[in-house]
C-alpha positions, 0 to 999 in steps of 0.5 A, spaced: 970 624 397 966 630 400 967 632 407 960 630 409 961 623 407 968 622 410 965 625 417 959 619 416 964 615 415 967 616 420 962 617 426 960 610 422 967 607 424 966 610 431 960 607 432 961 600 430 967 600 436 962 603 440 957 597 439 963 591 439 965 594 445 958 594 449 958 587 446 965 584 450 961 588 456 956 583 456 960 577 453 964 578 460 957 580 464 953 574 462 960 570 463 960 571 472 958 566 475 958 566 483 963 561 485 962 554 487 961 551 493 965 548 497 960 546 503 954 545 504 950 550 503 946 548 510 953 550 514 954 557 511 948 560 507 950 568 508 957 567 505 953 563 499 948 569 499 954 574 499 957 571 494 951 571 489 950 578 491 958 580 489 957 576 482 950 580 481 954 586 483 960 585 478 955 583 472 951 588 473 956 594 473 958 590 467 951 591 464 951 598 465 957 600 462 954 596 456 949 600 456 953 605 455 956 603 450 951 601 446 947 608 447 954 611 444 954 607 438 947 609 437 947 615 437 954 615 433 950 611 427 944 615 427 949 622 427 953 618 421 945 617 417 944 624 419 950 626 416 950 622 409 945 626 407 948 631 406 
């Protein structure tokens, strides 16, 4: 094998873990829930809003770093075709 390809291959690799990782961010994004009540919503709406508002906070800083990842991942795959055909 030429070094072109076991470069591609590898970025290829790379890219792969880059995509699974982004993956299993989103899978634990999608996966917060705000936690549930144990009132009424009537007898403390701010704590219910804050709550919301944490687990909002969490998957969305879960997405980001998803994103991330998947920009990685892309890059790397496009750099892996770029390469092989060389």
């Amino acid at each position: 094998m030429g070094t072109f390809k076991i470069t591609a291959f590898l970025f290829a690799i790379t890219g792969l873990a880059c995509a699974i990782v982004a993956a299993r961010y989103w899978l634990h994004a999608s996966r917060k829930y705000p936690p549930e009540l144990v009132q009424s919503i009537g007898d403390t709406p701010a704590l219910h809003i804050l709550n919301v508002q944490v687990s909002m906070g969490e998957a969305g800083a879960l997405n980001a770093k998803a994103a991330l990842w998947t920009g990685a991942g892309a890059v790397l795959s496009a750099a892996s075709s770029i390469i092989a055909l060389f």
